[in-house]
C-alpha positions as CSV (number, residue, x, y, z in Angstrom):
1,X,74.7,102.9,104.0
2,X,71.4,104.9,103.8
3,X,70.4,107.7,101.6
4,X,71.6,108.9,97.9
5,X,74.6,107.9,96.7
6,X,77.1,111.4,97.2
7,X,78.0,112.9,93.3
8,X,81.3,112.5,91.9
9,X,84.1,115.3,93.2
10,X,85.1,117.5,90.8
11,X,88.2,117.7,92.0
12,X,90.4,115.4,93.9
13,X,90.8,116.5,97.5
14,X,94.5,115.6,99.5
15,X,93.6,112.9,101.3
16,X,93.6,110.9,98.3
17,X,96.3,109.3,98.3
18,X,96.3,105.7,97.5
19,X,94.0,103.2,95.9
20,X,92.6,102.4,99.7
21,X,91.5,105.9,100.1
22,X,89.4,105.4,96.5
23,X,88.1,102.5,97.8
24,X,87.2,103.5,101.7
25,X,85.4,106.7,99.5
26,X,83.8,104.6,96.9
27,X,80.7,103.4,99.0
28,X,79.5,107.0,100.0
29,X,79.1,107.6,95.9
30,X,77.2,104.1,94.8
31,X,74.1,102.8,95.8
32,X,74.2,99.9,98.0
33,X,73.5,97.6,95.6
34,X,75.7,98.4,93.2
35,X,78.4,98.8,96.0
36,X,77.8,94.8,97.0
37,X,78.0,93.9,93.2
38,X,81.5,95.2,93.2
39,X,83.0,93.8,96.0
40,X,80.7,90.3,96.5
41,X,82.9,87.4,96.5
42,X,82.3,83.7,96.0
43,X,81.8,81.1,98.7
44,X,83.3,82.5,102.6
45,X,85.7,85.1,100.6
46,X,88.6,83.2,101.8
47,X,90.2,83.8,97.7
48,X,89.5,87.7,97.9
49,X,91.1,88.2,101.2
50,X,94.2,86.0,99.8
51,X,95.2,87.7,97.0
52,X,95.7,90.7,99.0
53,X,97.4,89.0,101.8
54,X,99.6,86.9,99.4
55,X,100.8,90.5,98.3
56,X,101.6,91.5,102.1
57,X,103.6,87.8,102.8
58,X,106.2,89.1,99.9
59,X,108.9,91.3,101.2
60,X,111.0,93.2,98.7
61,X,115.1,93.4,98.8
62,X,116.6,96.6,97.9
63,X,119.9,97.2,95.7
64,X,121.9,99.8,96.4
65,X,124.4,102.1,94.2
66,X,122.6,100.9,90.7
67,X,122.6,103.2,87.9
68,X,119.4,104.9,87.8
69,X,119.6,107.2,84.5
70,X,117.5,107.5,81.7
71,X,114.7,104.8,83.5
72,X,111.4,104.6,82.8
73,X,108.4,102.2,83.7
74,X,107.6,102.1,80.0
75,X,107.1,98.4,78.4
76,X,106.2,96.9,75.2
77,X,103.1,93.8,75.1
78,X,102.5,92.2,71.8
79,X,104.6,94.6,69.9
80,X,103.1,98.1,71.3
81,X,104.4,100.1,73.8
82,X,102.6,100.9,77.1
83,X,103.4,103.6,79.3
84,X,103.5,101.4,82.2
85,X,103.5,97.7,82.8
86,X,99.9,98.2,84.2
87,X,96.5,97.4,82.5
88,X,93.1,98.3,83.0
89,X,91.2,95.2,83.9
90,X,87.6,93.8,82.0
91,X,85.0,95.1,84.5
92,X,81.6,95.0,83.6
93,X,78.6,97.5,83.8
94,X,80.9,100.5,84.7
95,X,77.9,103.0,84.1
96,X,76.9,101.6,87.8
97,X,79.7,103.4,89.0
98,X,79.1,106.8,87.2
99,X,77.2,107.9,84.3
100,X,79.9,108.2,82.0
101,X,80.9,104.5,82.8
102,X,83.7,103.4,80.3
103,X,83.8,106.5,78.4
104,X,85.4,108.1,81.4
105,X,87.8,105.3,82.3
106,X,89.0,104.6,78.3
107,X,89.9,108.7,78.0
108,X,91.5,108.1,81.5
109,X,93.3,105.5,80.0
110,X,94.4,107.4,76.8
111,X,95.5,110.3,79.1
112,X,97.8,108.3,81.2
113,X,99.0,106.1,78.4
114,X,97.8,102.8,80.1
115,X,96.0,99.7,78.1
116,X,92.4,99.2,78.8
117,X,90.7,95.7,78.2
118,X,86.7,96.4,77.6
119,X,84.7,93.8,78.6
120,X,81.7,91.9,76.6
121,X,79.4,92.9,78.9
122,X,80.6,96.3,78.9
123,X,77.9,99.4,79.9
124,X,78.9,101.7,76.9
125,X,79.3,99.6,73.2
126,X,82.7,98.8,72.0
127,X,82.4,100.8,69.0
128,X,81.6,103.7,70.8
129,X,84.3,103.0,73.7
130,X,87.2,103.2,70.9
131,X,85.7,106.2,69.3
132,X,86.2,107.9,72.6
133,X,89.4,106.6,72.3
134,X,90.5,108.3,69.3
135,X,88.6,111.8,70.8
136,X,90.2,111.7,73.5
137,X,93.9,111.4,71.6
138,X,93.1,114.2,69.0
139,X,92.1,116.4,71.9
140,X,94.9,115.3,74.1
141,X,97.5,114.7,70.9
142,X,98.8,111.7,72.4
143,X,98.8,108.3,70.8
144,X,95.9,106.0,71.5
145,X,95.6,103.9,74.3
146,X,96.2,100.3,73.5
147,X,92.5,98.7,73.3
148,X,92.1,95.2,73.9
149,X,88.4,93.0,74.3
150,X,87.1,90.8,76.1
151,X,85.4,87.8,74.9
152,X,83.2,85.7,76.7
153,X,81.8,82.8,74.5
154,X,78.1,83.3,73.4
155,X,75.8,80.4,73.3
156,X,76.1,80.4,69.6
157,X,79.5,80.7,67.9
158,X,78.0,83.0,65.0
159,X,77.3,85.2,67.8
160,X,80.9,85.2,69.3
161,X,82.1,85.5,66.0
162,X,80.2,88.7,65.4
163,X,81.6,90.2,68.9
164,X,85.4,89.3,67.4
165,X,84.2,90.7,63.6
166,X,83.3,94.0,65.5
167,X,86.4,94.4,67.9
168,X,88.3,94.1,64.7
169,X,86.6,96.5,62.8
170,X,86.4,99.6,66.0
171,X,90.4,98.7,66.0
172,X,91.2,96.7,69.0
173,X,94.5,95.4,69.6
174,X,94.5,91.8,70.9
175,X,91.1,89.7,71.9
176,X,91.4,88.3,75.9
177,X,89.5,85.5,76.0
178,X,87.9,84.6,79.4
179,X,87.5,80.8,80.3
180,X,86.9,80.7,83.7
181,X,83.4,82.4,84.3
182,X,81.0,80.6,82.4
183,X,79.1,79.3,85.6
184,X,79.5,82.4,88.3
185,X,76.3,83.0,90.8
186,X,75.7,86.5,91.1
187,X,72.0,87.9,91.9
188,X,72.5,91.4,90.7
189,X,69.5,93.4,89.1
190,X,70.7,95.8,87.0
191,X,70.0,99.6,87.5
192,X,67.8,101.6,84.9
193,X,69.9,102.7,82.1
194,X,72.4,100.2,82.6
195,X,72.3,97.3,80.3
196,X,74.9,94.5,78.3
197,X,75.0,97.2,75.5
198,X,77.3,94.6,73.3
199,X,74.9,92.3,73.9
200,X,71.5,93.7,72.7
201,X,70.5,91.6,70.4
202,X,72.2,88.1,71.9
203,X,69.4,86.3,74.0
204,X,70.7,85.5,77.1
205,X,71.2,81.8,78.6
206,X,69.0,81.4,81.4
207,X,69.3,79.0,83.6
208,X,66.0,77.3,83.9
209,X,64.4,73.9,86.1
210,X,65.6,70.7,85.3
211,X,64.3,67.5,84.8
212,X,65.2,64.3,86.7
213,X,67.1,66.2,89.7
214,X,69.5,68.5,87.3
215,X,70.9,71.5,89.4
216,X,73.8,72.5,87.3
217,X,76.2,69.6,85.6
218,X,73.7,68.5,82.4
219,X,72.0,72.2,81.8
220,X,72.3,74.0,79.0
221,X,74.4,76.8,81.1
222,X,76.8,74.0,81.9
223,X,77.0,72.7,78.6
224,X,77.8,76.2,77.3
225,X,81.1,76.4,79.2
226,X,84.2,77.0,76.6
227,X,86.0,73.9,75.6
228,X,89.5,73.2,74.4
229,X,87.8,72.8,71.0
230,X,86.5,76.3,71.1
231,X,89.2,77.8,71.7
232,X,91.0,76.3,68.7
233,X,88.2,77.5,67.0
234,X,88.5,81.4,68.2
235,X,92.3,81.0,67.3
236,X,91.4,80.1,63.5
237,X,89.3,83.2,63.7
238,X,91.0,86.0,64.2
239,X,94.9,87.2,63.3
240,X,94.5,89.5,66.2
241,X,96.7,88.3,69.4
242,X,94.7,86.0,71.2
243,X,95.1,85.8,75.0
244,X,93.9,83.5,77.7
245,X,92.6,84.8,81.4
246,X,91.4,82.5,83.8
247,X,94.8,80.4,84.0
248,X,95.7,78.9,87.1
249,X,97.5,75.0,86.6
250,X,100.5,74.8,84.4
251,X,99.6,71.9,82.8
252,X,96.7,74.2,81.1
253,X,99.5,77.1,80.5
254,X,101.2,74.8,78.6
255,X,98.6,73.7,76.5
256,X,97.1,76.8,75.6
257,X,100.3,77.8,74.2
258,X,101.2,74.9,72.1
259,X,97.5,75.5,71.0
260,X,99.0,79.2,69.5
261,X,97.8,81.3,72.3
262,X,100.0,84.6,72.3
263,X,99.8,85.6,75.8
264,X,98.0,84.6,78.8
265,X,96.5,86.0,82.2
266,X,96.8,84.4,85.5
267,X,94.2,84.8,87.7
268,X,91.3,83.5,90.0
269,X,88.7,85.9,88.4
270,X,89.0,88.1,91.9
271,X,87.8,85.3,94.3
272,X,84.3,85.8,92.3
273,X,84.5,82.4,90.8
274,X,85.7,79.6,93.0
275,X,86.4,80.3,96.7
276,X,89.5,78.6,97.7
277,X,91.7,78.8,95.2
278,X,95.5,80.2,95.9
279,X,96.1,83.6,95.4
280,X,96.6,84.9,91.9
281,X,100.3,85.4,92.8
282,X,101.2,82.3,94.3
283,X,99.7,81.1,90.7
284,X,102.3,83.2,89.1
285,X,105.6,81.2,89.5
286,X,104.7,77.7,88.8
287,X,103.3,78.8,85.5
288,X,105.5,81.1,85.0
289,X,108.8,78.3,84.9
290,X,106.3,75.8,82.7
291,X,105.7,79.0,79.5
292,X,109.7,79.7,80.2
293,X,109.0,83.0,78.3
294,X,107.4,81.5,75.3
295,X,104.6,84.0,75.6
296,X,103.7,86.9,77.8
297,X,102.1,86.4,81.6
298,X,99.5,89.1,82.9
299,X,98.9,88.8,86.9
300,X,95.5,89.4,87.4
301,X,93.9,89.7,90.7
302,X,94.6,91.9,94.6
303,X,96.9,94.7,92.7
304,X,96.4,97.6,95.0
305,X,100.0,99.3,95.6
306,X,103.2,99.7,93.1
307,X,105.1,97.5,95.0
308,X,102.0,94.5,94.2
309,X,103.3,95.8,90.6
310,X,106.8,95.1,91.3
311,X,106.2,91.9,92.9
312,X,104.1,90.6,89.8
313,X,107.4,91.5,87.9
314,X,109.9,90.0,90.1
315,X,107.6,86.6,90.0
316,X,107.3,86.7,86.1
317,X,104.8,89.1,85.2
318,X,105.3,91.0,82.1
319,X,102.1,93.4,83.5
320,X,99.4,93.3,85.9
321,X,95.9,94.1,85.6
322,X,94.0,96.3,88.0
323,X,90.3,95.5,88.5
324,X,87.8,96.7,91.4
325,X,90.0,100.0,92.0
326,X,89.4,101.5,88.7
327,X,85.5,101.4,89.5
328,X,86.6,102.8,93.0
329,X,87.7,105.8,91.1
330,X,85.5,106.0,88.6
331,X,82.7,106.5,91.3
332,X,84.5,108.9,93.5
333,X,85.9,111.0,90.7
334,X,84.9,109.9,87.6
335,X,87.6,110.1,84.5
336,X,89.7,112.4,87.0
337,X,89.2,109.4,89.6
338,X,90.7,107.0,87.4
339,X,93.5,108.7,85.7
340,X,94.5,110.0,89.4
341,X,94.4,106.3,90.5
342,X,96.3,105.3,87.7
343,X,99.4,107.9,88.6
344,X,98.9,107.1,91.9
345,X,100.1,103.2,91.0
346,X,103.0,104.5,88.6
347,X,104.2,106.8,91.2
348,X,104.5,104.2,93.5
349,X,105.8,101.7,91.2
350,X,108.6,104.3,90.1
351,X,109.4,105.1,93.7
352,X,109.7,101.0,94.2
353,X,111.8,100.7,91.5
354,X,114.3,103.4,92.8
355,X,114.3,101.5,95.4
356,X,114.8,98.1,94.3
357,X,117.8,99.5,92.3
358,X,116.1,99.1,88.7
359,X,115.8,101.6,85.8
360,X,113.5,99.5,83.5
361,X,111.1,96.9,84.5
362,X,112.7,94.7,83.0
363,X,115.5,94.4,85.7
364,X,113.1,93.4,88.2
365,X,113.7,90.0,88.5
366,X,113.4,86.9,91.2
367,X,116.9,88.8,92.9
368,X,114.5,91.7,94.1
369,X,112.6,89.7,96.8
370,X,113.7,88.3,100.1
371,X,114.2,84.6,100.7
372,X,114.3,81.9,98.5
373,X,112.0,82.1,95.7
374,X,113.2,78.3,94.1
């Protein structure tokens, strides 16, 4: 696409609809580059096309005559309510969406009651992300949104322990931990204005030439990758809940909670990572029966209709997290954009709900989807 990127609307026309319409609109209002950061994929994009189709393959079985009163899509995670079992995903450098970046999308957030996870390499600093926050509450008088971070690990642990030291002191929530992006090819040049504001004074890690035939394995971007033993170290950290994302083999599921992780995320990073993995929700049930409830599962990865919600549920979700779309929004719309994409998903997951015969997400269970889920 050609020419200046369109503005944002100022208000949100009818045929807006769903959170295909944001993203067929999205392209018009970024500029190409920006546009191919957001949706590139790794390898062939055989991951990113299955965790939407893995979606389609599940069909839903309605219940009829169930008691419907008093429901509500309302859920509690690590001891705080949410308004819906529906978080806003760690996306990075939102200000190449719109201006605001994720100053719009956290007062979004606060005005639909729905959790937003800020990531490390965030557009906007944390500390002033949660002080839009609490604005946005006073001016609204609503409770905050809950306000989680995302950690990636730094090349020195002093500085990913000053990232944690300063997510505890803005007030966030719970710390997600992400262990499967260390090594992620992406040739993206960031825009003027738009930086790694939480990272200002960390100096990168650059991959560089190598001696003696070295590509990747035996650089010092390689060797930077998270271990098991920094994780143990993270946990001794912090008394904030500590999550996992990046889980995909039960085996590792099982270990990261014996190792006191408090919730984890299952996900294949969006098919940016490593093209060929399953589909974030065919992940879901094998780890799913391996934590047997011991700790929370998040479903990260093609969410794009309340019934992908649902599904998430019904496989042993306790919430999803929804990633590309909010930037759709956020570029078409901008705060507007995302808080109208966010009751877009509820609506939809209420209406499935009704449907499905379930008052609280909690009755959605295995018995709400067609065939035989053993």
């Amino acid at each position: 696409m050609s020419g200046a990127p369109l503005p944002p609307l100022t208000a949100i026309p009818p045929d807006l609809r769903t959170l295909a319409d944001y993203e067929r609109r999205a392209q018009a209002h970024m500029a190409p580059a920006g546009w191919e950061w957001l949706q590139e994929a790794d390898g062939d994009g055989l991951t990113l096309a299955d965790n939407r189709a893995a979606f389609d393959r599940l069909k839903l079985l309605p219940r009829v005559l169930r008691d419907l009163r008093g429901g509500s899509t309302q859920t509690d995670l690590l001891g705080a309510p949410h308004a819906a079992p529906i978080l806003l995903a760690p996306v990075a450098y939102q200000r190449v969406a719109h201006p605001d970046g994720e100053l719009a999308t956290i007062r979004a957030a606060t005005a639909m009651g729905v959790g937003m996870i800020v990531s490390t390499i965030a557009s906007v600093t944390l500390e002033e992300i949660a002080a839009a926050r609490a604005q946005a509450a006073r001016e609204l008088g609503t409770a905050p949104a809950p306000l989680w971070f995302q950690l990636y690990a730094q090349p020195e642990r002093t500085q990913t322990l000053a990232l944690v030291r300063r997510a505890e002191a803005a007030g966030y929530e719970a710390i997600l931990f992400t262990v499967d992006a260390a090594i992620k090819r992406s040739s993206f040049a960031l825009p003027p204005g738009v930086e790694a504001a939480n990272l200002r004074d960390v100096p990168p890690l650059r991959q560089t030439a190598q001696p003696m035939g070295r590509i990747l394995l035996g650089t010092p971007l390689a060797d930077a990758a998270p271990r098991w033993d920094d994780l143990a170290w993270l946990r001794a950290q912090t008394k904030l809940p500590l999550l996992l994302k990046g889980i995909a083999a039960p085996d590792d599921a099982a270990d990261a909670v014996e190792r006191g992780i408090d919730g984890l995320v299952v996900s294949n990073h969006g098919g940016r990572v490593l093209d060929g993995m399953p589909a974030a929700i065919e992940l879901l049930p094998g780890i799913a029966a391996r934590v047997a409830g011991r700790v929370p599962l998040l479903l990260d990865g093609g969410v794009r209709r309340g019934s992908d919600v649902a599904k998430a549920l019904a496989l042993g979700a306790s919430a999803v997290l929804v990633g590309r779309p909010q930037l759709h929004a956020l570029a078409v719309a901008g705060m507007a954009g995302v808080a109208h994409a966010l009751l877009i998903l509820r609506t939809e997951l209420e209406q499935v709900m009704a449907g499905l015969g379930c008052a609280r997400v909690s009755e959605i269970g295995a018995d709400r989807l067609s065939g035989d889920r053993s």
